[in-house]
N, C-alpha and C positions, 0 to 999 in steps of 0.2 A: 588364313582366317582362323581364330581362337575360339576354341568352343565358350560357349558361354557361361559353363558352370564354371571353367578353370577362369573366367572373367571378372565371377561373381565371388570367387576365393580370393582373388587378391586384392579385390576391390575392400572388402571386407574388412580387412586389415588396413586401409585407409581411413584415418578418423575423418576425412573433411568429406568423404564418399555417404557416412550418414545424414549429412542437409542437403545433399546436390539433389532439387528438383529434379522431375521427370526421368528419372534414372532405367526406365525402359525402352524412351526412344532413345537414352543415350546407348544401351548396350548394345541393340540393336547395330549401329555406326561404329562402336568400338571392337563388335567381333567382326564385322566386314575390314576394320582397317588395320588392326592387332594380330600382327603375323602370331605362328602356333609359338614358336621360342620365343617372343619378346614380353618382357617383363615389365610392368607399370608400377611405378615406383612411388608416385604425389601427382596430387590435382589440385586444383585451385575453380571454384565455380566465380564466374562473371560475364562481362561482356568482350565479346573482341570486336575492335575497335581495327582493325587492321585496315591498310590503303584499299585493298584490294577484294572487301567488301561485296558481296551480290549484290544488296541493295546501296548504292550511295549514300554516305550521313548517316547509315541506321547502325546502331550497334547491336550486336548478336549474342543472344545470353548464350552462354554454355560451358563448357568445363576446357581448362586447360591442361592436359597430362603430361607429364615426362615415364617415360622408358626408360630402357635401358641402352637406348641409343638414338633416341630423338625427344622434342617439344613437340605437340600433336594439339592443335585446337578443333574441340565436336561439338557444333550447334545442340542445342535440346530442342530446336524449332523440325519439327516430323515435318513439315510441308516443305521446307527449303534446307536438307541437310545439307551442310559444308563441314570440311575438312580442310584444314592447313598446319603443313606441316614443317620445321626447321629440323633439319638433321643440327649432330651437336659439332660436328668438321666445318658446319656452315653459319657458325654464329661465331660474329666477329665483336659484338659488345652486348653488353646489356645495362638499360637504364632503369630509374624507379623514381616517381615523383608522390611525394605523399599530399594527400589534398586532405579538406575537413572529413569527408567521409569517404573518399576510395583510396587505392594505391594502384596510379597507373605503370605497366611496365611496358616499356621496349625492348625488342630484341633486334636487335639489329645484324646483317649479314654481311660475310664479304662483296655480296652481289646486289647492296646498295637495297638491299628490301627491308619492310619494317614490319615487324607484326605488334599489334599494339593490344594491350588486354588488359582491363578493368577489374579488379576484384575488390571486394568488401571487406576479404578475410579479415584477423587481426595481422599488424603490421609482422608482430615474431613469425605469423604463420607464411607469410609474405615470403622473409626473409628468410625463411628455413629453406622453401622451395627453390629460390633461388640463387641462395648460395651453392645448392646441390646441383643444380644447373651449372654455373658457373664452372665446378669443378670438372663435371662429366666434360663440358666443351673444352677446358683448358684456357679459360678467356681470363684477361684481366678484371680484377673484383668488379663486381658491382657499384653502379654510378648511383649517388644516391642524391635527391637534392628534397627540400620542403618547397613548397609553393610560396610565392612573395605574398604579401599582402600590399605590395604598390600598388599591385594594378585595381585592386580594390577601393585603395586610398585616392587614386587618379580618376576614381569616376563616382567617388565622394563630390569632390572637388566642383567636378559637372553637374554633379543631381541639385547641387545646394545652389547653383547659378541656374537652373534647367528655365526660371524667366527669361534668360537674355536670348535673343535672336540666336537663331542657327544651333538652338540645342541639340535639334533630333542629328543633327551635322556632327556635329562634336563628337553623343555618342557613336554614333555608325561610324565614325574615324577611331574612336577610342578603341574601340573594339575589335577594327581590323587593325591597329597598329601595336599592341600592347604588346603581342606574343613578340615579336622580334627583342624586344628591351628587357624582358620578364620569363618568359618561357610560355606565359599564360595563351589560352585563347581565347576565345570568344565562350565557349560553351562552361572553361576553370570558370570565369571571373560569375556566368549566370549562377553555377555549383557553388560559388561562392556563397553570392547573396543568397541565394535559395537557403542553406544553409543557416546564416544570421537571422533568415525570416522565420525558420526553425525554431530558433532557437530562444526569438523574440517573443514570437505566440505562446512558447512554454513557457517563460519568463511572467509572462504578460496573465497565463491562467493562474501560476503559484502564484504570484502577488495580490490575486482578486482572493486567491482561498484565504490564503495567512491573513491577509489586511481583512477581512470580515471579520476577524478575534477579534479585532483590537476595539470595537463596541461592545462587547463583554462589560460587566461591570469592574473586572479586574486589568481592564484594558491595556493600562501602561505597564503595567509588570509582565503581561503576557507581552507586549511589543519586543522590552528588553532581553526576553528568554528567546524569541522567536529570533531577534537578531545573532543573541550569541550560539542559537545551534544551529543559525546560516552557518557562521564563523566554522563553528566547529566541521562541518560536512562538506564543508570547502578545503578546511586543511586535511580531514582525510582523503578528501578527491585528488589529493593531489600525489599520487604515490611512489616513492622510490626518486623523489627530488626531480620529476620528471620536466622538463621545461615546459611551462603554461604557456599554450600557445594564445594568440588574439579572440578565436572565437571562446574560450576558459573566462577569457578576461572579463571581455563585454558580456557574456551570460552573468556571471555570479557578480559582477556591477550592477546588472538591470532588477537584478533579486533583491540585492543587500541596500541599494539606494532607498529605498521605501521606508525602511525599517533602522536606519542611521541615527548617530547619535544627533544630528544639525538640527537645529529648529523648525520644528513641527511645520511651520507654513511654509519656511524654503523648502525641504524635504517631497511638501504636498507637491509646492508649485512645479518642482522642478521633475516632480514624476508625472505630474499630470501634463506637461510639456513630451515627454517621452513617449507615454503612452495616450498619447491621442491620436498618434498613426495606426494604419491598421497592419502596417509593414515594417521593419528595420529603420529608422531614421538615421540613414548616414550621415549626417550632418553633426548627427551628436555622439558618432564615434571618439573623436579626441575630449570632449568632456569626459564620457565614460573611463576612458582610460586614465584621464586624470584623477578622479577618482577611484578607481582602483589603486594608483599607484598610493595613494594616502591611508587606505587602507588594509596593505599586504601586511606592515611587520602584527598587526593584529590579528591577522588569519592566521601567520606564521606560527602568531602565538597561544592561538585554542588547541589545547588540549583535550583529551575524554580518554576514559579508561574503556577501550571496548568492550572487554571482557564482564565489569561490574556497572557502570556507569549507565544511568538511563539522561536522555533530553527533557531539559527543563520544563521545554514550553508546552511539551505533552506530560508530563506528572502535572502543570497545572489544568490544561483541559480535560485531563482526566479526571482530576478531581470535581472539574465542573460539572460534566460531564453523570458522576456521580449523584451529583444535588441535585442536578435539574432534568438528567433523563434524557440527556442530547449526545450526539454523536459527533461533536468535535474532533476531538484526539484521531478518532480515526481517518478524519476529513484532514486531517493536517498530516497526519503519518505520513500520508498518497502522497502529498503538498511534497513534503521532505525528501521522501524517496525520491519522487520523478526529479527534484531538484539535485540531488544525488548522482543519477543516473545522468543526467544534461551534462553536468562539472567532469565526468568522467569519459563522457562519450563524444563529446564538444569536438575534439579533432577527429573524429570518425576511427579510431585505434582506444582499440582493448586491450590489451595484456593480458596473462593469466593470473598474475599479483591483481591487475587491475579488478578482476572478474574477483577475485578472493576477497579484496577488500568490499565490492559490493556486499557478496554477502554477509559479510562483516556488519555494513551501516544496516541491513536489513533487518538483520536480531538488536540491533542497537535501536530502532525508530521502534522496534513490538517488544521493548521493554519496559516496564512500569513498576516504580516504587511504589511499595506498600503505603498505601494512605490512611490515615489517623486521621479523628475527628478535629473540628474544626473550630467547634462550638465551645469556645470558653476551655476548660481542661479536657487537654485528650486524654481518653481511658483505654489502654489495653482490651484489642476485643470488640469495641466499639465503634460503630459508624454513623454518624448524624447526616440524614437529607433532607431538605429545608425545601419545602415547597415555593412554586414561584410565587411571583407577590401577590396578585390577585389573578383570581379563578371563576369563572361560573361555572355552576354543577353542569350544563349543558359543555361547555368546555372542557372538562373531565372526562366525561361520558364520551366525548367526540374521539379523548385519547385510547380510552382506553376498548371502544370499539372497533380502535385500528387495529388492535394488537392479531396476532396470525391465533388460530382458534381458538378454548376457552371459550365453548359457547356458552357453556354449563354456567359458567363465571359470571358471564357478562347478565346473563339471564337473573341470576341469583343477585346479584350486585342492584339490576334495575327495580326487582321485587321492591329489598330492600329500601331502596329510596323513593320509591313510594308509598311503602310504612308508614317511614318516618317522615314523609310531608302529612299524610292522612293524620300523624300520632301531631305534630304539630299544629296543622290545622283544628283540631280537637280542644288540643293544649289553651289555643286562643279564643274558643267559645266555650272556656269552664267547664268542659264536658269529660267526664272518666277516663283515661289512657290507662293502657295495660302497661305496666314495667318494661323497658326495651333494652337488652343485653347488648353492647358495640363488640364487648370479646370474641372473637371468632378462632378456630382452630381451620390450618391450610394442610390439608395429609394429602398424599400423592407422594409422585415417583419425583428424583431431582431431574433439575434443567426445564421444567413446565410453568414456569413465571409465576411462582410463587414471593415472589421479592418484590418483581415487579408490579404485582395486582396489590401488594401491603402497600408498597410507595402510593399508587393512586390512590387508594382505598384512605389514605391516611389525607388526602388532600378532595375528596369529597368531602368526608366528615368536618374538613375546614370548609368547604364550598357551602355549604347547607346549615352552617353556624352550629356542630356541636361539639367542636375542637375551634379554639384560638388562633395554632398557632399551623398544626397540621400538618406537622413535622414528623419525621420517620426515626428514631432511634434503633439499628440492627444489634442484634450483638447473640451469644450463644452462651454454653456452660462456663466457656474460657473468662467469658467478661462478666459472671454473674456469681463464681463460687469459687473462694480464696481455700487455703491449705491450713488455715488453723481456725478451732474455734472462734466464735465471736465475729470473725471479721468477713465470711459471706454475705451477711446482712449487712455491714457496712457496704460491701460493694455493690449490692442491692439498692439503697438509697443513694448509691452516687448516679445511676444509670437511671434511676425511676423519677429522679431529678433532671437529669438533661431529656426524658420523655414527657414532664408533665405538659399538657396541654395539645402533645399531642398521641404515637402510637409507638408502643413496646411491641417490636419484634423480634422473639425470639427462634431464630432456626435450632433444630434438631431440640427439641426444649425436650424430647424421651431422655434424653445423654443426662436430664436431671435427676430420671430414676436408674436406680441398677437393674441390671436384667436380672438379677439372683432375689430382687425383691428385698435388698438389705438395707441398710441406712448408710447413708453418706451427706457430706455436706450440701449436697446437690437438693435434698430432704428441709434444710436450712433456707433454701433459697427458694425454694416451693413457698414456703412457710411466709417469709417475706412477701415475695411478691404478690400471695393472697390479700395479706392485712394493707399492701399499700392500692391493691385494686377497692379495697373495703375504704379507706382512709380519703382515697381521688376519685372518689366514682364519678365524678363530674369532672375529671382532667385530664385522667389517662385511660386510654384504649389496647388490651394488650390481644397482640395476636402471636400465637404459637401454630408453628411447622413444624414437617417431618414427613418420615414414611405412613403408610396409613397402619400397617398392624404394632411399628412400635407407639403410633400415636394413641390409640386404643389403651393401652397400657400407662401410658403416660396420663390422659382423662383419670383413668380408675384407679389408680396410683392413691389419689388424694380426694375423698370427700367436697371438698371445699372447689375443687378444680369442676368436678363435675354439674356442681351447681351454678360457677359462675360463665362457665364456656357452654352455650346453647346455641350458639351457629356455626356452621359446619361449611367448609367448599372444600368440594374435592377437586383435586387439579389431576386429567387421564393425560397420558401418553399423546405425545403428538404424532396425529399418523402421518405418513411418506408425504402425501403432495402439502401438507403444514409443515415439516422438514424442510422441504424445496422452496418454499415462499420464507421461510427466515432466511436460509440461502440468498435468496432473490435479493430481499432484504439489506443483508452486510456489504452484495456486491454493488447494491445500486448510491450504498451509502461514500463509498470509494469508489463509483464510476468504472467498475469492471463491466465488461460484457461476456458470456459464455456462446462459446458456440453450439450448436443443435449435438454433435457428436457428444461430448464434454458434459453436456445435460443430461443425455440420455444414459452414461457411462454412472453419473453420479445418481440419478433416479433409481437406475439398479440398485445399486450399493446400496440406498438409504433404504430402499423396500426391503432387501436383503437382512441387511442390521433392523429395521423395524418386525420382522417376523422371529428374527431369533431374538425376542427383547426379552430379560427380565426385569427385575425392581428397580436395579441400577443404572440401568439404561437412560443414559445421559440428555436425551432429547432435544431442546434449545442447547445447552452448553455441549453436546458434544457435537452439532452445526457449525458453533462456533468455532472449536477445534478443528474439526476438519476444513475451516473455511482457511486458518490461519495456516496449515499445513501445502493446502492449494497454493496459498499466495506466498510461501515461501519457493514451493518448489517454480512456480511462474519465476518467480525473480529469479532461482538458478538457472533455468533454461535462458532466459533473455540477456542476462548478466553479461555475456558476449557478444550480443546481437549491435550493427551500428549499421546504417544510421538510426539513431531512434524514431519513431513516429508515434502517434498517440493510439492509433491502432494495436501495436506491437505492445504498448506500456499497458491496455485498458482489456486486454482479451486475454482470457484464461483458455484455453483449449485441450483437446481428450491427452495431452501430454502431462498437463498439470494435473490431473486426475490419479490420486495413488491406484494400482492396480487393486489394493486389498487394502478395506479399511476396520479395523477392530472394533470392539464396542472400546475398548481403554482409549479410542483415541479422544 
């Protein structure tokens, strides 16, 4: 019997010993069975499957170990521990049959016994194990075979006849008779289908996401990009020339069909044919496949640069995205990945390349070109967001009462429009109104929706008829003040032109004065943008941001500023549980779920980071940041995980949780 700290050292040094479940009732069983001198070499977690089973038919999770002088199977089930064990003088073969998602093996003895064991591992990890097996016994190599896909094809055959007399006959014969011709059993060929059903449902969610773009008003250009970054993520799935097996095929067929170059209504009919089961339609296995084979040398032939390259079909939802204040781009990223993750996990075998290139597509799908305006000439610096086409101010208000705090805002914002119905009201019975300022100054700390409250703010003032058009122009010192005389003002009236009619927002608009209080052309640009608020007082709306004491500065800076900015919002600091609800927010927009651990880990942190705050203290945007860091490291933990499941793809847990989170992040 092995003490159990000397159990617990060499375990240690087992990399497949950090996921193995229940690892106290196993040690328990392995210091009772672990003489003091024997040495544990590799394990493998899964089920043994073996003839000689306690329970009949039931498979038994637990770990499978090699020594230094035998194979050793230990239940992790505490209520019914079992032990079986092969010395390595008594193992006369060994087999390995790779299925979609396991890798089962046999060991077989000179004394006609079989021990049989299931693992998930990846197949290298398989292979490592028991090559080293093989050696220790002195056996000839390792048998290795793939699963057929006949016996699959063979009850195709039957499903799609399942009207005619004596089907239930058929099957229950198919079933028992397949394995003598195939290898297969009864329980492969369910693994099987199960599997394609897998694979189908995921199939069957990506094509509801992506195909909902394609109503966009940019519809058909989004279809075309969405098909060529299938292409593209299909031929990086495919890695180190590795042979696509049948469930590869039928998945990135059931995706890419939808989104085909063939005419719109064959296309429709022929997917709405597919997916109107709520299951795997064997019957349209050899279509699928025909179409894939028509297919391949054009996946062969997508290209991307990983390193610099971003997908097409997300710089354009992003861009929409932009305009309209939706969250596309990151609803389709999810879309990408998970499709991603299927192409790669499809035969139930990871690789370490394989696991490398995920993370690869991962910073490739959260990559995004810099967007330029769109409207008519793009301007260095410049951002134009076009409000949607019609609005009622009750419909604005609706928006922007969702948003997570900013009560101050929302409160100030409602004042104001009812001012201005009161000041129009007036307007219409000939009666005296007081002058009413729309310039408003946004001070506060970054990351607290200051952008976001101009965008709305810029689509009231269209709701309630005192802009046209209601449109957002962003831009800062970069896009308002050139390097020689004369020509800041030019660049002034190019931008105060693509704002007229609706709002000039300028962030950091202090960076226009010097902190030395000296002149620069930023002084130039002041100057301008006064006479053209004087020149449009009926067309343009300008708002200036920033921090609040260099704001202050930037007001008193100029005369003219001070008279024409008389409304004021301050934007505070989001506190922890407003943190946790934008949190909430991002995951529920990509269908994550966090568990109670995970939550609680991350609450800390954000109170944490929220007590040590200063001015810079990122608030929204560093949520964000930490959300994208979560969801990188998720995808590296899972990145090896098979079989997939939506669970496994949709849940963050206290693992994805960085231990220590900066205010820089």
């Amino acid at each position: 019997m092995a003490p159990v700290s000397a159990l617990e050292n060499q375990l240690a040094a087992i990399a497949n010993w950090a996921t193995v479940s229940y690892k106290k009732n196993l040690l328990k069983e392995l210091a009772r069975t672990i003489a003091d001198d024997e040495r544990i070499d590799d394990l493998l977690e899964g089920f043994y499957a073996g003839e000689d089973t306690l329970d009949a038919g039931k498979e038994l999770p637990g770990i499978l170990c090699t020594t230094d002088r035998r194979i050793v199977f230990f239940t992790s089930e505490r209520s019914k521990p079992l032990v079986r064990e092969v010395r390595f003088s008594d193992i006369a073969a060994i087999e390995t049959e790779k299925g979609y998602a396991a890798m089962k093996i046999a060991i077989k003895t000179h004394a006609a016994n079989t021990m049989v064991f299931k693992s998930f591992s990846r197949e290298s990890t398989v292979n490592r194990f028991l090559e080293a097996v093989s050696a220790s016994a002195s056996t000839m190599p390792v048998k290795r075979s793939d699963r057929s896909t006949d016996a699959v094809d063979r009850l195709t055959d039957i499903f799609v006849s399942r009207a005619l007399p004596g089907f239930i006959d058929k099957l229950r014969s198919a079933v028992d008779d397949l394995a003598p011709g195939t290898g297969a059993t009864g329980g492969d060929i369910i693994e099987d289908v199960s599997n394609l059903n897998f694979l189908f449902a995921e199939a069957k969610k990506i094509c509801d996401t992506l195909g909902g773009f394609l109503a966009l008003e940019n519809g058909a250009e989004i279809r075309s990009a969405i098909l060529n970054d299938l292409m593209v993520l299909s031929s990086l799935g495919i890695v180190s020339a590795k042979t696509i097996g049948d469930p590869e095929k039928l998945f990135m067929s059931l995706v890419l069909l939808p989104f085909s170059q063939e005419s719109a209504e064959a296309v429709a009919e022929k997917t709405r044919q597919i997916y109107a089961y709520d299951s795997f339609p064997l019957h349209f296995r050899d279509k699928l496949r025909e179409f894939w084979g028509g297919i391949t040398s054009l996946v062969e032939k997508s290209r991307i640069s990983l390193e610099n390259d971003s997908l097409a079909s997300l710089a354009l939802l992003d861009a929409y995205d932009r305009e309209k204040g939706t969250t596309n781009a990151e609803r389709a990223g999810a879309a990408l990945y998970a499709y991603a993750q299927c192409v790669m996990k499809a035969d139930g075998v990871l690789s370490a390349e394989d696991e490398e290139r995920l993370k690869q597509i991962h910073a490739l799908i959260n990559r995004r070109p810099a967007v330029s305006s769109a409207d008519g000439k793009a301007l260095p610096g410049v951002t134009v967001t076009a409000p949607e086409k019609e609005e009622t101010i009750d419909e604005v208000m609706e928006k922007i009462n969702k948003l997570v705090g900013m009560e101050n805002i929302k409160e100030e914002i409602k004042t104001f429009i009812n001012l201005i119905k009161v000041q129009k009201e007036r307007e219409q019975r000939k009666l005296p109104v007081t002058p009413l300022s729309l310039h408003a100054v946004f001070y506060g700390p970054p990351g607290t929706g200051k952008t976001t409250i101009a965008r709305l703010l810029s689509r009231v003032y269209r709701a309630i008829g005192l802009l046209k058009k209601g449109h957002l122009v962003e831009t800062d010192r970069a896009g308002l003040v050139a390097g020689y005389v004369g020509q800041t003002a030019i660049k002034v009236d190019e931008v105060v032109q693509k704002a007229l009619d609706g709002v000039l927002f300028i962030d950091e608009a202090y960076s226009l004065v010097p902190e030395d209080g000296g002149k620069d052309f930023g002084a130039e640009a002041i100057d301008a943008i006064l006479k053209r608020m004087e020149d449009y007082r009926d067309r343009l709306v300008v708002i200036v941001a920033g921090y609040t004491d260099e704001m202050k500065r930037f007001i008193e800076s100029n005369p003219g500023l001070k008279s024409r900015f008389s409304r004021y919002f301050y934007f505070d600091h989001y506190k922890p549980d407003d943190l946790m609800k934008i949190f909430d927010i991002s995951c529920t927009n990509v269908r994550f779920t966090v568990t109670d651990t995970a939550r609680k880990k991350l609450a800390a942190q954000l109170e944490a980071l929220y007590e040590k705050r200063d001015r810079s203290f990122g608030n929204g945007r560093l949520v964000r940041n930490i959300f994208e860091k979560i969801v990188e490291r998720q995808a590296n933990r899972i990145a090896g995980i098979t079989p997939l499941t939506d669970e496994i793809l949709c849940t963050l847990t206290e693992e994805d949780i960085p231990e220590k989170i900066g205010l820089a992040d």
